[in-house]
Each structure stands twice: as C-alpha cells, then as structure tokens.
N, C-alpha and C positions, 0 to 999 in steps of 0.2 A: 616186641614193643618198638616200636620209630622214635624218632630220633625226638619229634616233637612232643610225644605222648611223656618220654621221658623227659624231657624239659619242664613239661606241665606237673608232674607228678613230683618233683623235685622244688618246684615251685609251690606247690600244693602243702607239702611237706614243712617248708619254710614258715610259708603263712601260716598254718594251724597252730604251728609248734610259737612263735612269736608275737602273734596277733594280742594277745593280755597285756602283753609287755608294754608294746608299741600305744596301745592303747594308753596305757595309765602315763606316757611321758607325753602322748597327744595331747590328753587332759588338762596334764599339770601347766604344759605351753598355753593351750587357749583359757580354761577355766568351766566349759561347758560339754558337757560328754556328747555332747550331737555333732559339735564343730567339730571336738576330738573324732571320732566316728569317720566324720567326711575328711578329716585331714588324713585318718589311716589308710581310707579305702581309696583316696590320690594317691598316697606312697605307694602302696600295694600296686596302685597300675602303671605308674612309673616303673618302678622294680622290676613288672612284669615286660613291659618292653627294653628295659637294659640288661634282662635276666642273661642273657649270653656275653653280654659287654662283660660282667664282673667277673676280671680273671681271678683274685684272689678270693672265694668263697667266704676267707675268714673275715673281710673287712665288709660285708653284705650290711653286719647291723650298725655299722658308722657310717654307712653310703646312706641306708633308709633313715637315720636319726638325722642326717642332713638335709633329705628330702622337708622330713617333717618341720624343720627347723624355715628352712625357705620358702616352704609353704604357708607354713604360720605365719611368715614375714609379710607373702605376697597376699593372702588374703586382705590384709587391714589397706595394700591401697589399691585393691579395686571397690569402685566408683558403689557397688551395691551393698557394700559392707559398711559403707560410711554413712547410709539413710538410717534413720532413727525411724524403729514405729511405737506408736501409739497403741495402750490399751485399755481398755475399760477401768481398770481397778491396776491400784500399784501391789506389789508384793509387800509384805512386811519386810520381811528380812530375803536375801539370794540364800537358792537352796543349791548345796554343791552337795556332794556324792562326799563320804567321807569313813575313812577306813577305822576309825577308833572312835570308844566318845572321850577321849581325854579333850585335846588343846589343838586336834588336826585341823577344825574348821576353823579356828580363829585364826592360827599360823598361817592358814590358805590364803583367806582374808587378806593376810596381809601382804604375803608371795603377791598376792595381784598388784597390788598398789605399786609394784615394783615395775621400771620401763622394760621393755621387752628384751633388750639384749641382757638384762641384769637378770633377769628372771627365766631367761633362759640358761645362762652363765650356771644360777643357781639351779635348777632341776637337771640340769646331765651333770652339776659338779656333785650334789649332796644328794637328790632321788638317785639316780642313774648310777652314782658312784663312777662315774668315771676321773680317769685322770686329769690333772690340768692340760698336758700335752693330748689328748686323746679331745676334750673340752673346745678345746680349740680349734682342734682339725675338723669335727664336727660343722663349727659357727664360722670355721672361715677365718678365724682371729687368730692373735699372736699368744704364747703362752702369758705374756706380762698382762694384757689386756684381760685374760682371764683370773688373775690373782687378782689385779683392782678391781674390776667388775664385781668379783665376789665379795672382797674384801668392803667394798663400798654396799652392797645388796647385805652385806649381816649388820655392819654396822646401821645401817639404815632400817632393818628389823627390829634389832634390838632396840633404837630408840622409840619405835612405834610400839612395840609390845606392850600391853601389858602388863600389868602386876604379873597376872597367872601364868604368863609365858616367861617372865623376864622377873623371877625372886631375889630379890636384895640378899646379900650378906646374910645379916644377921638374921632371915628368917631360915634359913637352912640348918 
C-alpha cells in the first residue's frame, strides 16, 4: 500500500467513524441540517488537505470543531447568505429535527435566539461537554470570556423559558 493510499484510508477511517458526531454539533451551530451538512462536508475537505499537517492525531477533533466553528462564522458575511428569499406560503411553525418529544424543540428554539458566539459557547460547553479550557481553544477565546458567555447564554434562557422548561419552586 503507498504512502497516499494510506493517508486516504486513515482519513477515510476518521471521517466514517466521526461524521454523526460532527454532524449534530454542525446542527446545533446553524440550526438547519442542510447548512449543517455543507458546513461538515467544508471541514471534511479542509482536514483533508491538512491531513499531514496535524502532528498530534489526538487534537484532529478540536482542529475540525474549529474549522466548523469559523465556518459557521464566515458563512453569515458573505454577501449570498445575507439575501432573503421569498415564498409562496409561510410556514406555520420552523421545523427542526429533534431527538425527544419531551422540551428539546422548545429549548432549541430558544438556543437560537441566542447571538452566535453565546450559542456557540453553549453547544461545545453543555452539547459537546467540553471543558471550559478546551471551549475556548476551540472559538479562539479566553477561558473567562467563556464562563461569561455561558453564564450570560443560561441566564438569558432561563428568563426566556417557559413555564414547561423553567418550573417554579413550589411546583416541584
């Protein structure tokens, strides 16, 4: 086997075994599984051209969560993502993909409303479970900026919630 075919195959490996993953934290950054999609299949071919660059194999899924992260960024300012279009009929309600029937789409719901570095802050701090430190390294930011960020992104949920997300005291 050459030298490439092994590259490719190691690569190939990566991607099969990670592509769900990558996928549901694309998601949770845009909000629409087609963006998520084409945001994956960017990283993927970034990756794929740094694939020799990354000495440390271990740090692969914080280089790609980066990727995704500054792609997510760079989409909203180019000039074709900022045109509005028109359709015949409105939707009742946005239909998102959602893993429970408990309270996940209204909590989504609400994740949206949140500005992008806060919402992103919060899907690699509470989806992803990553570290604060790791959170950071990720978005580029400093560990503090990611405790406010969070810490302003729950507070700012929990005032929007809901009765059925956010139960008083005394109904518990």
């Amino acid at each position: 086997m050459s030298r490439s075919e092994a590259r490719d195959e190691d690569f190939a490996s990566y991607m099969h075994a990670r592509q769900p993953s990558l996928l549901r934290t694309a998601y949770l950054l845009t909000g629409d599984r087609h963006t998520a999609e084409d945001l994956v299949q960017t990283a993927f071919a970034k990756l794929y051209l740094s694939w020799d660059k990354v000495k440390d194999q271990g740090s692969i899924d914080g280089y790609v969560r980066r990727i995704l992260v500054n792609e997510n960024n760079s989409l909203w300012r180019r000039a074709w993502k900022r045109r509005e279009s028109s359709t015949a009929e409105l939707p009742d309600r946005p239909h998102h993909d959602e893993y429970d029937g408990g309270t996940g789409a209204e909590l989504w719901d609400l994740v949206q409303t949140l500005p992008k570095k806060a919402r992103a802050v919060v899907v690699l701090r509470y989806y992803e479970e990553l570290s604060e430190a790791e959170t950071a390294e990720a978005l580029g930011i400093s560990v503090g900026t990611v405790k406010s960020q969070a810490s302003r992104a729950l507070a700012t949920l929990r005032d929007r919630a809901p009765q059925t997300l956010n139960p008083r005291e005394e109904d518990r």
